[in-house]
C-alpha positions in Angstrom: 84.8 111.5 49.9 85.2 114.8 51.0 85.3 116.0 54.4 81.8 117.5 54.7 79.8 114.8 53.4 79.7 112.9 56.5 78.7 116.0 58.2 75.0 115.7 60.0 75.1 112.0 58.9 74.8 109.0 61.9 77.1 106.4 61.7 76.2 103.1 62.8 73.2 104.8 64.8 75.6 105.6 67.4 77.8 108.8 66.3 75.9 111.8 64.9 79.1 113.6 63.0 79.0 117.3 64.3 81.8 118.7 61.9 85.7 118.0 61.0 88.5 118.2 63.4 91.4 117.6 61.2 92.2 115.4 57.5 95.0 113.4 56.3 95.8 111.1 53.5 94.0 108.1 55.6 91.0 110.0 56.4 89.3 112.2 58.5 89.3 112.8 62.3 85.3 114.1 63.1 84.0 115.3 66.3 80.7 113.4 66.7 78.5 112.9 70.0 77.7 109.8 70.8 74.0 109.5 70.7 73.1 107.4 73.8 75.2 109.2 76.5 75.3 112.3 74.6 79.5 112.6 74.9 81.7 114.2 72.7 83.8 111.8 70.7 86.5 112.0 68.5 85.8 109.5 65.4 88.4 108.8 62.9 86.7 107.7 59.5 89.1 105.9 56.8 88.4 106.9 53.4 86.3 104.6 51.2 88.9 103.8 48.5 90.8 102.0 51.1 87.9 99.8 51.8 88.1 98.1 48.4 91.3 95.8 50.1 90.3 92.8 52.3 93.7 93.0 53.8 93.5 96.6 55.0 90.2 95.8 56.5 92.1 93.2 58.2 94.8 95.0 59.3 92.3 97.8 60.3 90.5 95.4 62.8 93.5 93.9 64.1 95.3 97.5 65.0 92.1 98.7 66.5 91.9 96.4 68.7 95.5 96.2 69.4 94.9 100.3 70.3 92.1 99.7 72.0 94.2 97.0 74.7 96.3 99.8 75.5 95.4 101.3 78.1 97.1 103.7 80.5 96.7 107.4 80.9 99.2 109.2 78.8 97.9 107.2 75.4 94.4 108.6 74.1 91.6 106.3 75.1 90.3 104.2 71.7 86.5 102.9 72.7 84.9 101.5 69.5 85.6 100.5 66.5 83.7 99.6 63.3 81.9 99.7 60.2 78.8 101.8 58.8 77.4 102.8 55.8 77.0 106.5 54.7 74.0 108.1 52.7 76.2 108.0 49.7 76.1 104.2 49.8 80.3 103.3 50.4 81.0 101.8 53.5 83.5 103.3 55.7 85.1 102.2 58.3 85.8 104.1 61.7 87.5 104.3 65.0 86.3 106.3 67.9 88.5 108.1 70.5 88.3 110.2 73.7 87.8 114.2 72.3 90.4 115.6 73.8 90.9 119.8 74.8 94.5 121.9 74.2 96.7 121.1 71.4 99.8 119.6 70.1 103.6 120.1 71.5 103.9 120.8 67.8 101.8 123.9 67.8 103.1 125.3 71.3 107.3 124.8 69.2 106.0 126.6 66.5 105.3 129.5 69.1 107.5 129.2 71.6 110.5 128.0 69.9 112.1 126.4 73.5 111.0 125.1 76.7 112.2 125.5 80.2 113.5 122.7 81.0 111.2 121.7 83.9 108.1 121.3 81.7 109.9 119.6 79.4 111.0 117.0 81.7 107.8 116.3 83.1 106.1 116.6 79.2 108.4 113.7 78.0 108.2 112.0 81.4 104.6 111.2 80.6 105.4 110.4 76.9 108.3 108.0 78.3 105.8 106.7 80.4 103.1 105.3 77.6 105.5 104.6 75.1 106.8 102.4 77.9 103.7 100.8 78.3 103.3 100.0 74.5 106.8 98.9 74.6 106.2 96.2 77.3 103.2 95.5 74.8 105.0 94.5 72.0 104.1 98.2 70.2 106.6 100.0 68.4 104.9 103.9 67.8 107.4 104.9 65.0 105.9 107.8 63.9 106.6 110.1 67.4 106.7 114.1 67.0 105.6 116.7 68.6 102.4 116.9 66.8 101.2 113.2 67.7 101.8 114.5 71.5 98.6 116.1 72.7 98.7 118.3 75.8 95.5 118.8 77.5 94.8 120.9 80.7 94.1 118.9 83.7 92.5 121.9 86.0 95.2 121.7 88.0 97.5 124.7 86.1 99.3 121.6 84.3 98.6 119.5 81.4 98.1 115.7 80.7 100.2 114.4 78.2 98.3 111.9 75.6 100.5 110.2 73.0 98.2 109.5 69.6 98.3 107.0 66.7 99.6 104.0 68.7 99.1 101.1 66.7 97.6 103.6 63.6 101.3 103.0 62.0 101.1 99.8 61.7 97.9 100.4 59.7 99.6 102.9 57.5 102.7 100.4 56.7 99.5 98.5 55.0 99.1 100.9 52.4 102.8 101.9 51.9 103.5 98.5 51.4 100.7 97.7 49.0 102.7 100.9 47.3 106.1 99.5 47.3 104.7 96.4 45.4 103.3 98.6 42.7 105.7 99.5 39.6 107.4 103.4 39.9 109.1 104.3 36.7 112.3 106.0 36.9 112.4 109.5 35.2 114.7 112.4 35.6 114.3 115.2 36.7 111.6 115.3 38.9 110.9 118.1 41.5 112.3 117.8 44.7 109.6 117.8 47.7 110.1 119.1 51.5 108.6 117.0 54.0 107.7 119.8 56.3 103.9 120.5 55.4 103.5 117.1 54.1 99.9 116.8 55.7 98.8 120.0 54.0 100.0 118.5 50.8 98.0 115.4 51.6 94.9 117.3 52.2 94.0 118.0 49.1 95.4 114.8 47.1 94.4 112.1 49.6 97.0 110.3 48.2 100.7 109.6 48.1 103.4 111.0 46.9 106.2 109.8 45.3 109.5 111.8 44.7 112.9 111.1 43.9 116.6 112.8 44.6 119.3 110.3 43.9 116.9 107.7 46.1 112.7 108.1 45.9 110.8 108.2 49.0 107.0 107.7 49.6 105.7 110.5 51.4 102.1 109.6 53.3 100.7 111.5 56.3 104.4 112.4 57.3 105.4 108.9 56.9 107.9 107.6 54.4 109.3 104.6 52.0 112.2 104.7 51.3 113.0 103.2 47.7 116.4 102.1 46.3 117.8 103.7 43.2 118.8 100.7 41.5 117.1 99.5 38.5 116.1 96.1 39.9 112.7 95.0 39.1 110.6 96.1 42.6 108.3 92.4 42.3 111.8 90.7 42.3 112.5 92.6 45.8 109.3 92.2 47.0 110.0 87.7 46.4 113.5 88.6 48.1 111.6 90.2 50.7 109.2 87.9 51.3 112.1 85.4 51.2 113.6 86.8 53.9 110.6 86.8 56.0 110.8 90.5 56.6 107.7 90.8 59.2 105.8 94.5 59.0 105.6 93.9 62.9 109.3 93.8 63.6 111.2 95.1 60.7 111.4 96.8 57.1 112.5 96.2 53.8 114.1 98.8 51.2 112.1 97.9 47.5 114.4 99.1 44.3 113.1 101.2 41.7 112.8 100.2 38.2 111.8 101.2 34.6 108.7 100.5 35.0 105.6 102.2 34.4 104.1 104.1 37.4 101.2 102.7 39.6 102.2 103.3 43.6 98.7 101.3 44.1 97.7 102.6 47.3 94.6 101.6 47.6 94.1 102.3 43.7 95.0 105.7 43.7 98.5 107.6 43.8 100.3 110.8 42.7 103.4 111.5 40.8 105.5 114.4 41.2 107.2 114.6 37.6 108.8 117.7 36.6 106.9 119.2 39.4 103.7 118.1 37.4 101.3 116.7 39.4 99.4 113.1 37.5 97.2 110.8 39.5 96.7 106.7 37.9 93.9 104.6 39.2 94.7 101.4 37.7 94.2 98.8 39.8 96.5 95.7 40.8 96.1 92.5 42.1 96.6 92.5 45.5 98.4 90.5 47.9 97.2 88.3 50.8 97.2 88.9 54.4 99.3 86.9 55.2 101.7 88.3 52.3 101.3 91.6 53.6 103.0 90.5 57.1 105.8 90.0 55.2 106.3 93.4 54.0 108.4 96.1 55.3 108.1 100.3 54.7 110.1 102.9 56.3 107.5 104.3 58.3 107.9 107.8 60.1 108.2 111.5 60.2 111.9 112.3 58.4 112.9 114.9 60.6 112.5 112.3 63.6 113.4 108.8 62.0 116.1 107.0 63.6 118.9 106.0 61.7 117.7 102.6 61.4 114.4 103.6 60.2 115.7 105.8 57.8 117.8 103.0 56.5 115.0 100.5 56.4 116.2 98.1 58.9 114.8 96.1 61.6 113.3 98.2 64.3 112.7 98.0 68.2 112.2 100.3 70.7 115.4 101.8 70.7 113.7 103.9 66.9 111.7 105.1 69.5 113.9 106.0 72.4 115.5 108.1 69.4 112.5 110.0 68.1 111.7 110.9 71.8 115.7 112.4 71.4 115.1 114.3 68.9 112.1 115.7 70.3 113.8 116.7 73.3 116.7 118.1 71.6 114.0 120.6 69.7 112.4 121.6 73.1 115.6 122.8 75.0 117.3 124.4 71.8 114.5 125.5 69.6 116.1 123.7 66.3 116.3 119.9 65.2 119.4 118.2 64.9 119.4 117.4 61.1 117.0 120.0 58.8 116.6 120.3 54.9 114.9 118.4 52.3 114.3 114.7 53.3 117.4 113.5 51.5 119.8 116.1 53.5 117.5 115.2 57.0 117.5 111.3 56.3 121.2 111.2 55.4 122.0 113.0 58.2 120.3 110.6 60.8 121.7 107.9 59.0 125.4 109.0 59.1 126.3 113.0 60.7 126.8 113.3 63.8 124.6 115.9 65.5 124.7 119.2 66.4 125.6 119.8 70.1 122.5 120.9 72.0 123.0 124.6 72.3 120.9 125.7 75.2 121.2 128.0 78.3 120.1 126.8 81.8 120.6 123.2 80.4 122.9 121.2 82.4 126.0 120.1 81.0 125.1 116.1 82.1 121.5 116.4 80.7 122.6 117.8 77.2 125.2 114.7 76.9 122.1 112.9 77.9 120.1 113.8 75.0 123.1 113.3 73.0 124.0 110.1 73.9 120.3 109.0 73.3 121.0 110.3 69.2 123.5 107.8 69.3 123.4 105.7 65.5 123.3 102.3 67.1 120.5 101.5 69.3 122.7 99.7 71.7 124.2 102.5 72.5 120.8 104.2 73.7 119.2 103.8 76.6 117.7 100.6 76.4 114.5 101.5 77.5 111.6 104.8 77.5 111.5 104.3 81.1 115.3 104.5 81.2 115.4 107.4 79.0 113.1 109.1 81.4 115.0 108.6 84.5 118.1 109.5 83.3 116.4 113.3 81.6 115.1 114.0 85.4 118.1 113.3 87.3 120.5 114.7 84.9 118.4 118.0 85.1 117.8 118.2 88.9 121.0 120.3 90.8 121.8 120.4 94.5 118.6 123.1 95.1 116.2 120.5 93.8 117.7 117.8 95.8 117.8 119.5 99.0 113.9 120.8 98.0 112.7 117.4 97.6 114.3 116.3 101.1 112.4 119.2 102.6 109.3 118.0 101.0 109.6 114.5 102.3 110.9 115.3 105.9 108.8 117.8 106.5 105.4 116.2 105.0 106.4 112.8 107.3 108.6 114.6 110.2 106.8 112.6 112.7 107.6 109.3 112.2 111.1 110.1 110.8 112.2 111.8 114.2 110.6 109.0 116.0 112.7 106.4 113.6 116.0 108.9 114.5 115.0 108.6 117.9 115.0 105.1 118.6 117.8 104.5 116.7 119.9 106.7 118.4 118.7 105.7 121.8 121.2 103.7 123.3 124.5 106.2 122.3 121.7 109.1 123.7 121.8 107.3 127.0 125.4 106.4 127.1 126.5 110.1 126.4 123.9 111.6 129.0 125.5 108.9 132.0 128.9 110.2 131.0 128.0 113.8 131.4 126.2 113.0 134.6 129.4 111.1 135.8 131.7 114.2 134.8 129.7 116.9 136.8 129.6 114.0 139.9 133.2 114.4 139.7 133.7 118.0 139.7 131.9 117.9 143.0 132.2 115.8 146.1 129.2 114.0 145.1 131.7 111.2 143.2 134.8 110.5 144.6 137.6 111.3 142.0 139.2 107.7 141.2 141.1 106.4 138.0 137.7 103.9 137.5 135.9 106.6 137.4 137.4 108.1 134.6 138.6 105.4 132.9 134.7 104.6 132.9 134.0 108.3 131.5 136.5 107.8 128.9 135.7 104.1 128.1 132.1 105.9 127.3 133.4 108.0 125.0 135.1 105.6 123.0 132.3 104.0 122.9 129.6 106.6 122.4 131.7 107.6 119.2 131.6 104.1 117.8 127.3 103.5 118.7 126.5 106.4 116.5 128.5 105.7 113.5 126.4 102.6 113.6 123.6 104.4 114.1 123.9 107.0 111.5 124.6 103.7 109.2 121.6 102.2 110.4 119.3 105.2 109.7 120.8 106.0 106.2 119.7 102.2 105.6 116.0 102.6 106.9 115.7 105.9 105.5 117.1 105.0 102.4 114.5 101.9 102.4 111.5 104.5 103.6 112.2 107.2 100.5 112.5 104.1 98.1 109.0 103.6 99.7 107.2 106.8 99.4 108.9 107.4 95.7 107.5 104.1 94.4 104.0 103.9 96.4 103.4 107.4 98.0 100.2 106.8 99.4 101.1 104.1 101.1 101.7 104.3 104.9 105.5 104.0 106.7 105.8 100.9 108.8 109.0 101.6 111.2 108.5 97.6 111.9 109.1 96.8 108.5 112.3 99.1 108.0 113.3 97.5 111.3 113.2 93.9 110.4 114.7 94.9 106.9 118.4 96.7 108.3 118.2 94.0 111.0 119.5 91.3 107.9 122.2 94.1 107.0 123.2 95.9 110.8 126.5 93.8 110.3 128.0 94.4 106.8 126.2 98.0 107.6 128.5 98.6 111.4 131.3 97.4 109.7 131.8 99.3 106.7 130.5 102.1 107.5 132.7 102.5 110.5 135.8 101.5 107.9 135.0 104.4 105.8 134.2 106.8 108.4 137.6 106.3 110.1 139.1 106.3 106.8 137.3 109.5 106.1 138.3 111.0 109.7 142.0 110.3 108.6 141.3 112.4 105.5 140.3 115.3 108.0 143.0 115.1 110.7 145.9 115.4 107.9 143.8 117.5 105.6 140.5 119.0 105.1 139.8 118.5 101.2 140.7 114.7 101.5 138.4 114.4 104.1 135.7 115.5 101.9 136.6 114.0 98.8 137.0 110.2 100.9 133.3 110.9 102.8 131.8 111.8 99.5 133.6 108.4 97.9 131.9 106.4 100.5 128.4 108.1 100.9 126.6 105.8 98.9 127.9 102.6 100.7 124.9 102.5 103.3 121.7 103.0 100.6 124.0 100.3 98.8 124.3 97.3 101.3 120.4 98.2 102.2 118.7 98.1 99.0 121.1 96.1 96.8 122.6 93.9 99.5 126.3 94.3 98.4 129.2 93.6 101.3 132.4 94.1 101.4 134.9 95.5 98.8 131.5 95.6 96.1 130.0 98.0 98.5 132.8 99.9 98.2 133.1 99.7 94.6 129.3 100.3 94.4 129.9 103.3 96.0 132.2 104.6 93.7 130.4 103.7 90.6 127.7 106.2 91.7 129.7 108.5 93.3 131.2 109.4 89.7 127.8 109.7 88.1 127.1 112.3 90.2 130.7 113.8 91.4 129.8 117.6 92.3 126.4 117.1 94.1 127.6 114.8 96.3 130.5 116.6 97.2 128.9 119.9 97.8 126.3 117.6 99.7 129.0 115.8 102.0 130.6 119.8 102.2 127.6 121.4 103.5 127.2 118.5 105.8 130.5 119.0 107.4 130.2 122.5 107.9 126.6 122.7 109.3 127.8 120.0 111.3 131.1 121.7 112.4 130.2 125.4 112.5 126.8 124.6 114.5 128.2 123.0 117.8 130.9 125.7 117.6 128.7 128.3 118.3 126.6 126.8 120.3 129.0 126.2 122.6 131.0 129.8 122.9 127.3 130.7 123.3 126.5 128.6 126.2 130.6 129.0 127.9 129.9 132.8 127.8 126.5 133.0 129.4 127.7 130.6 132.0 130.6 132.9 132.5 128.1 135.5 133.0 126.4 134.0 135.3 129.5 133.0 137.2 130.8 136.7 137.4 127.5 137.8 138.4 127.2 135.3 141.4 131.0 136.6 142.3 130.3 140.1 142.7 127.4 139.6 145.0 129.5 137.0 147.2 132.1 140.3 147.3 129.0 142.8 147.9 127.8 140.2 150.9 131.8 140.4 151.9 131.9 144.4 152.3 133.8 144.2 148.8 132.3 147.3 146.9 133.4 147.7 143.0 134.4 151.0 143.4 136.6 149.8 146.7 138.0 146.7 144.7 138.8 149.7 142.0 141.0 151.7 144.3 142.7 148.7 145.7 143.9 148.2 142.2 145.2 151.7 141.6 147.5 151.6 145.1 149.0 147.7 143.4 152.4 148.5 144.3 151.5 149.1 148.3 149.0 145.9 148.7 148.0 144.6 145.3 144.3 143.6 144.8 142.8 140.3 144.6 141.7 139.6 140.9 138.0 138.5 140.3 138.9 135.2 138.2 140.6 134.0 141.4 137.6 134.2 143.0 135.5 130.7 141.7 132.2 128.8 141.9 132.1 125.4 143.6 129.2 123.2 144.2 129.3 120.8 147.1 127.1 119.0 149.7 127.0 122.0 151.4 125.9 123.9 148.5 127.6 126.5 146.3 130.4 128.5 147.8 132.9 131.1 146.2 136.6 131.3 147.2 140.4 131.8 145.6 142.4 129.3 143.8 146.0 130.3 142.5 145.9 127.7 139.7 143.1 127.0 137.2 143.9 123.2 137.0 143.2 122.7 140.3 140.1 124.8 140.7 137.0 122.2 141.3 134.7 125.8 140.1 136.4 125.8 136.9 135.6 121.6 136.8 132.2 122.5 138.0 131.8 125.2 135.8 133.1 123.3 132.4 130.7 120.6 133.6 128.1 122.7 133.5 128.7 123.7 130.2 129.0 120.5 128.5 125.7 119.2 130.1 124.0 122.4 128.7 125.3 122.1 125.1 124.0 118.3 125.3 120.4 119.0 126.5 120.4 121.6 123.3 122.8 120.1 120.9 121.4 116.6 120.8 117.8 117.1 119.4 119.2 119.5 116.8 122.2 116.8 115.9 119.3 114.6 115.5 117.2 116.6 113.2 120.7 117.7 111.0 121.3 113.7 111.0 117.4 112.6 110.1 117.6 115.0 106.9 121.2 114.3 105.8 120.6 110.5 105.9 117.2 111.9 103.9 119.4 113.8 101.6 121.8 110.9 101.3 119.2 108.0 99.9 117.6 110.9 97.2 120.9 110.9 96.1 121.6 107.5 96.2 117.9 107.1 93.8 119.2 109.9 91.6 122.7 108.0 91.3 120.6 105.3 89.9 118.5 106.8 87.6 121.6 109.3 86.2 123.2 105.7 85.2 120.3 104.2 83.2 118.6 102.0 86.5 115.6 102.3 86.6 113.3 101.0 89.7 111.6 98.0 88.6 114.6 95.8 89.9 113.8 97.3 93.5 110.0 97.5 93.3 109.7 93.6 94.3 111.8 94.0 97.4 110.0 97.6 98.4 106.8 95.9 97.9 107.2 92.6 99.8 104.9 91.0 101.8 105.4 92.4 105.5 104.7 95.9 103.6 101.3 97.9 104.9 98.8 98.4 102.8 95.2 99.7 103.4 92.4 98.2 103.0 91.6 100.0 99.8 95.0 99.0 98.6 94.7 95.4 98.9 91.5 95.4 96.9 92.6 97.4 94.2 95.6 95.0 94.2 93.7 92.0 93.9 91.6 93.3 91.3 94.9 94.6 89.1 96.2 90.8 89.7 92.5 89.4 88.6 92.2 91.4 85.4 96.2 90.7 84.3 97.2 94.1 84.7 99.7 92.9 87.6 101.5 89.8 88.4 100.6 88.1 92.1 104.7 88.7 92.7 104.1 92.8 92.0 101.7 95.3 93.8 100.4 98.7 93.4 99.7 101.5 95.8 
C-alpha cells in the first residue's frame, strides 16, 4: 500500500489520516486527528501483507498492549490500538501514539557532531530512566539509537526526552523469524550492503534484505539476523532451535544457511541482493504456530549499537541495553562510534575489538572510563542496571565547582531550618565556651578571686568544649547527611528536624566515638605534618554519612570510609583542604583584627588619662630626647585595668603581671567569640552539607544507586502533606507502588 492511500481516509471512525510522518519496512507512521477530541495523533499503520499471518496479528496485539502498560514519562504515550478497514478493502492494523514536537538525538549528531557534556548527561539521564522502567517490566528495547530517542521542547528552554519502539521489537523479531525459517540459497558473490541508510533502502522495497560477506545478515528497519555460513539445512536449525527452547522473549538463535533456494518469507515477500541485482519472490510458506514462533530467536538491532551478545545471537538482558546506551554516549562526547564500516567490520568489532578510547576535551578522565567500562564484552562486567549507568555518568561528570554549586543551592534554598538544626545541636558546647570566657574576664578583674579551681574549672571547660563539638559536628554531618538524602529523593517534601532527631539518636554513640577516633587521629596528622593531616581527614570524611544512612560501626565504618574515599580521591581532598584553610585562615584574621582595634582603643584611652595628668605629647616627646638626664616613661607601661572601682590606668614593669594586659586579652577573646561563633556555625552547617553530597556522589560514582536507601528515607515518622498522602495511596491502590515504598 503506498503511503498516500490512506491519506484523507478514517480509520475505524476515530482517526481521520492528515498526511505521512515517516515509512519503514513495517509500515507507516501518519499524523491523524482524532475525530472526537479533535487532537493530533501519531498513528502507526502496519502494512497489509503482514496481515495475512495469524501469529503476527497475535504478536501485534500482545506488544501493543504490552506498550501501552508502560507508562512513565520519558517512553512516548501508546493510547489505542486496533483494526480497521481501508477503502481499498485490506485490513490494516494500527497503533496510535502521542504526536510528539522536535526531533531525533539522531538528527541534532548528524549536525552537531558532539555534545557538551551537561546536556548529554541529563539527555541519557531521562533515557536511563524509561529504559529502567521497562527493564523493571520485563522489556528488553534492543533496538536503542539516537534516532529512536525523541527530544521534544518542554517550554521551559529544555527538552523532554521520549524513548520510541518499546515493545515494537519484539514485533519485528516476528517477521525476522518467520524469515530465518524460510530457505536462503547460498550464491557467491553477492554485493556487499552498508547498514547506515538502511531505512531509506527500506522505503522503497518494503521488504527485507538479505546479504552476505563471509556470514549473511537480514537487514529490516535497521534491525538484523544474523545467519551462519555453514551449509546446514536452516529447517534442521530451526528443530534445534526449537529444541532448545530458545524463547524470542529472552534470547536468540543464529539459523545456518544452506543451498537452498531463496524465499526469506517475510510475510510473503522478500528481496535478494545478488550480484548487486535486486529480485523480489512471493511464494508463500506454511507458516508456523504461535506458540512456535515463541520459540524463535533473531538478532534484532541497529549494527552500529548491538552489543556483543546481540551481535552474536545469544541470550539477551538488560545489560544489551545498558551497552547500546554506551555507545550512544560514546558518539555524543566524541562525535564518532566506537566500531564503523560495513556491518561485518562494525559487528565483528562489537563482538571481539576493543574500543577506541573516547577522545573528547572537557570530558573527565573518570567519566570516559565510565563509558568505557560500560562497552565492556561481558555484560557482567557492565553496570548492572540503566539506573546504575545513570548515576554513575552524573557523578563521574560533576567536579568540585558543581559540588560546592549544589550545596549552595540546598543551603541557601532551606537556610532556615539548617541553621536552626546547627543551632541546637551545637547548643550545649555554645554555652560551655561562653561560661569559660565569662570566667576568664572575672578573673582578670577583682570580680573573681584568682584560685587554682578556678582555672582548673576554665581549663576543665576547654577540654571539654573541644570534645562536645567533635560530637556535634558528627551529629550534624549525620542529620544533614539524612536531610540531603531527603530532599534528593523527595524534594517537595517538607524537613522534619524531629525526625532527623530521633534518627542520629539510634547512632549518637558509634557516631561520638568514631568520629572523635578519627579526628584525633587526624589532629596527629596536623601537629607532625600538614599533608598527613589532610590526607587522614579526607580518609575518614565519609565515616559519619556512613554509620547514619548505612548503619556501619566500628572498623566497617572505617573501611566504608575508605572504599568511597578512593572513588572519589581528589574532590574530597581539595574538599577537606579548602575546609582547613577557610577554617584556619578565617579565625586568624579575625582575631589580629579584633587584638588591634582593642589596642587602639587601649592607646587611645592612655593618652587622654596622660592629657587629664598634664602629660602633653609634645612634653612626653622632649622627655624622650633629654633620656640620658631623666629618661621618659614609655606609653606600653602605662595599662588598662577594670575593677569595682571602675577602669583605671597605671605602670606595670612586667607584662605577666599586668591585670590590663589580662583584662585586655580577655576582652579580646570574648569579642572574637560573639563574631566567630555564628560564622563557625554557618562554615560548619555547609561543610557537613558539602560532606553528605559527597558522600551521595561516592555512592553513585561506585554503581549504588538509591533504592536500597529510599525505604529508610521514606519511613513512617517521615512528613508528608496532605496532598502527598493521597497521591500515595492512590499509587499503592493502582499497583504503581508497594504499601512498604512512597512517593513525594
Amino acid at each position: 500500500m503506498a503511503s498516500q492511500a490512506l491519506v484523507g481516509q478514517v480509520l475505524d471512525g476515530k482517526y481521520s489520516i492528515e498526511k505521512p510522518l515517516g515509512k519503514g519496512g513495517m509500515g507507516t507512521v501518519y499524523l491523524a486527528t482524532h475525530i472526537g477530541t479533535g487532537r493530533p495523533v501519531a498513528v502507526k499503520v502496519i502494512a497489509p501483507d503482514f496481515m495475512e499471518r495469524a501469529e503476527f496479528v497475535e504478536r501485534f496485539r500482545r506488544e501493543a498492549q504490552a506498550a501501552g502498560r508502560l507508562r512513565h514519562p520519558n517512553v512516548v504515550d501508546v493510547t489505542d490500538f486496533g483494526f480497521s478497514g481501508t477503502t481499498e478493502g485490506p485490513e490494516v492494523a494500527y497503533l496510535v501514539m502521542e504526536y510528539l514536537d522536535g526531533c531525533t538525538l539522531g538528527e541534532i549528531l548528524d549536525e552537531e557532531k558532539q555534545l557538551p557534556v551537561a546536556w548529554t548527561i541529563d539527555i541519557i539521564e531521562q533515557v536511563c530512566s524509561a529504559v529502567e522502567e521497562a527493564h523493571r517490566q520485563g522489556i528488553i528495547h534492543r533496538d536503542l539509537k539516537p534516532d529512536n530517542i525523541w527530544l521534544e521542547p518542554n517550554q521551559r528552554g529544555g527538552y523532554t526526552v521520549k524513548v520510541l519502539d518499546f515493545g515494537i521489537a519484539k514485533l519485528e523479531e516476528t517477521q525476522l523469524a518467520n524469515a530465518a525459517m524460510g530457505r536462503y540459497s547460498d550464491q557467491p558473490g553477492r554485493g556487499e550492503t552498508l547498514v547506515g541508510e538502511a531505512q531509506e533502502t527500506l522505503a522503497d522495497n518494503e521488504g527485507a534484505t538479505v546479504v552476505e560477506e563471509g556470514s549473511r545478515t537480514l537487514v529490516s528497519e535497521n534491525e538484523t539476523l544474523a545467519l551462519g555460513n555453514g551449509n546446514s539445512d536452516p529447517e534442521l536449525d530451526f528443530e534445534s532451535a526449537r529444541r532448545k527452547e530458545v524463547n524470542l522473549e529472552s534470547g536468540t538463535a543464529i539459523m545456518g544457511s544452506s543451498d537452498a533456494s531463496s524465499d526469506p518469507s517475510i510475510a510473503g515477500r522478500g528481496t535478494v541482493v545478488e550480484d548487486g541485482v535486486q529480485s523480489t519472490d512471493r511464494s508463500d510458506r506454511t507458516t508456523p504456530s504461535t506458540a512456535a514462533l515463541t520459540r524463535m530467536g533473531a538478532v534484532l538491532g541497529t549494527p552500529l549499537y548491538m552489543s556483543p551478545e546481540q551481535c552474536r545471537g545469544e541470550r539477551l538482558t538488560s545489560g544489551s541495553d545498558i551497552y547500546s546506551l554506551a555507545v550512544i554516549v560514546y558518539q555524543m562526547l566524541s562525535g564518532r562510534l566506537p566500531f564503523e564500516g560495513n556491518y561485518v567490520e562494525v559487528m565483528e568489532g562489537h563482538k571481539h575489538a576493543a574500543p577506541p578510547p573516547l577522545d573528547a576535551k572537557k570530558v573527565k578522565r573518570k567519566l570516559r572510563e565510565t563509558v568505557m567500562t560500560s562497552l565492556a564484552k561481558s555484560p557482567e562486567d557492565r553496570p548492572q542496571s540503566a539506573e546504575v549507568f545513570a548515576n554513575k555518568l552524573r557523578a563521574n561528570s560533576e567536579g568540585l565547582g558543581s559540588l560546592f554549586t549544589r550545596a549552595l543551592s540546598i543551603f541557601g534554598e532551606r537556610i532556615g531550618k539548617i541553621m536552626l538544626l546547627t543551632v541546637i545541636t551545637f547548643s550545649v558546647p555554645i554555652a560551655l565556651n561562653f561560661l569559660r570566657v565569662l570566667i576568664n574576664i572575672g578573673l582578670s578583674t577583682d570580680y573573681l578571686e584568682s584560685s587554682g579551681l578556678l582555672m582548673f574549672v576554665s581549663g576543665s571547660l576547654s577540654l571539654v568544649t573541644f570534645f562536645l563539638q567533635i560530637i556535634a559536628v558528627a551529629m550534624l554531618i549525620g542529620m544533614l547527611t539524612w536531610l540531603v538524602g531527603q530532599i534528593l529523593a523527595y524534594p517537595l517534601r517538607p524537613l522534619s528536624l524531629r525526625a532527623a532527631f530521633r534518627e542520629v539518636r539510634a547512632h549518637v554513640k558509634s557516631l561520638a566515638g568514631l568520629v572523635t577516633l578519627s579526628s584525633l587521629i587526624a589532629a596527629v596528622g596536623y601537629v607532625f605534618l600538614f599533608v598527613p593531616g589532610i590526607l587522614l581527614a579526607s580518609r575518614f570524611m565519609l565515616i559519619a554519612p556512613s554509620v547514619m544512612m548505612e548503619g556501619v560501626r566500628g572498623r566497617a565504618a572505617f573501611r566504608r570510609s575508605a572504599e568511597l574515599y578512593k572513588r572519589a580521591r581528589v574532590t574530597i581532598i581539595a574538599t577537606a583542604s579548602i575546609i582547613f584553610l577557610i577554617s584556619a585562615i578565617l579565625p586568624l584574621s579575625l582575631g589580629l583584627s579584633i587584638s588591634a582595634i582593642v589596642g587602639n582603643i587601649d592607646k587611645s584611652m592612655q593618652i587622654e588619662r596622660m592629657k587629664r595628668d598634664g602629660v602633653t605629647p609634645a612634653a612626653e616627646l622632649e622627655k624622650q630626647r633629654s633620656e640620658a638626664a631623666s629618661p621618659a616613661k614609655d606609653d606600653s607601661d602605662l595599662n588598662v585595668s577594670w575593677n569595682r572601682k571602675g577602669i583605671s590606668v597605671g605602670e606595670t614593669g612586667h607584662e605577666d603581671e599586668d591585670p590590663g594586659l589580662k583584662f585586655r586579652a580577655s576582652i579580646i577573646e570574648a569579642t572574637f567569640e560573639l563574631i566567630w561563633t555564628p560564622i563557625h556555625l554557618v562554615i560548619i552547617a555547609f561543610s557537613s552539607m558539602v560532606s553528605a553530597l559527597i558522600y551521595f556522589k561516592t555512592r553513585q560514582a561506585g554503581g549504588e544507586s538509591m533504592q536500597d536507601l529510599l525505604g529508610k528515607l521514606n519511613s513512617a515518622n517521615s512528613p508528608q502533606s496532605k496532598w502527598q498522602e493521597r497521591v500515595n495511596r492512590r499509587l499503592i491502590q493502582s499497583g504503581r507502588i508497594s504499601s512498604g515504598s512512597g512517593t513525594s
